[in-house]
N, C-alpha and C positions, 0 to 999 in steps of 0.2 A: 489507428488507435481509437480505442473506445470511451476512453475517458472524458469525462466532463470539467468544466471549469465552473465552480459558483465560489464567491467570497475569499476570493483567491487564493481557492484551492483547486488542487487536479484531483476531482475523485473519481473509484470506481467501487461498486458492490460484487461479490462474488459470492456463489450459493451450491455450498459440497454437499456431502452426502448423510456428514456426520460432523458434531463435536469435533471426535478425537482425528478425522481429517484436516481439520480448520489447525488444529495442534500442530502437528505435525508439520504441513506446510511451513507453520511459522517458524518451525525450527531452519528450516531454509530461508527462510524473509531475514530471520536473525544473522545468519552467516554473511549473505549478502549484505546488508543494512550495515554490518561491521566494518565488510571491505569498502563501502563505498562511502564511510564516515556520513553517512545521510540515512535516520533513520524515519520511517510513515507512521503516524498517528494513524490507529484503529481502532474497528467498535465490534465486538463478536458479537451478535443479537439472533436472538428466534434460535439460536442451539446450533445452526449448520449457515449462518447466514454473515460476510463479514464483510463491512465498510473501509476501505482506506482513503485518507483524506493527507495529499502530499500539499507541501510548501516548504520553503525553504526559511527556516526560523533566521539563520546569520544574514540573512537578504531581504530583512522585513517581511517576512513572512509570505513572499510571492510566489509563484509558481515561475521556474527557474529550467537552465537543462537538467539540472541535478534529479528533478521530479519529473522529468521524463525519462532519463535516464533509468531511475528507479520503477517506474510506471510501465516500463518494457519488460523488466526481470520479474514484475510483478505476474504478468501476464503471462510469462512463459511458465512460472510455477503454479499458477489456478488456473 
């Protein structure tokens, strides 16, 4: 796994092709993020460029299996 831990978060950037790619995907980050009652803080930046930054908010805000868990599904969809 290629994610990083800073300020105890698990993050990763990921860099599509477009805007309306980065949408789309998140309509599937949405469905998942639903079922798994655990949803990622994100930041869309530069138009096709987009940061997630997992912690688990009910756990004090640490990085948990719930954010690797989540950080796998991420990966398979970007």
């Amino acid at each position: 796994m290629s994610w990083s831990i800073n300020n105890n978060k698990l993050e990763k950037e990921f860099a599509m092709n477009s805007f309306s790619e980065i949408i789309e995907k998140l309509k599937e980050v949405c469905i998942i993020a639903d079922s798994l009652n655990h949803h990622p803080d994100f930041l869309v930046y530069n138009y096709k460029k987009i940061k997630f930054s997992l912690s688990t908010h009910d756990n004090g805000n640490k990085v948990t299996e719930k954010d690797y868990e989540l950080a796998e599904k991420l990966d398979l969809i970007f």
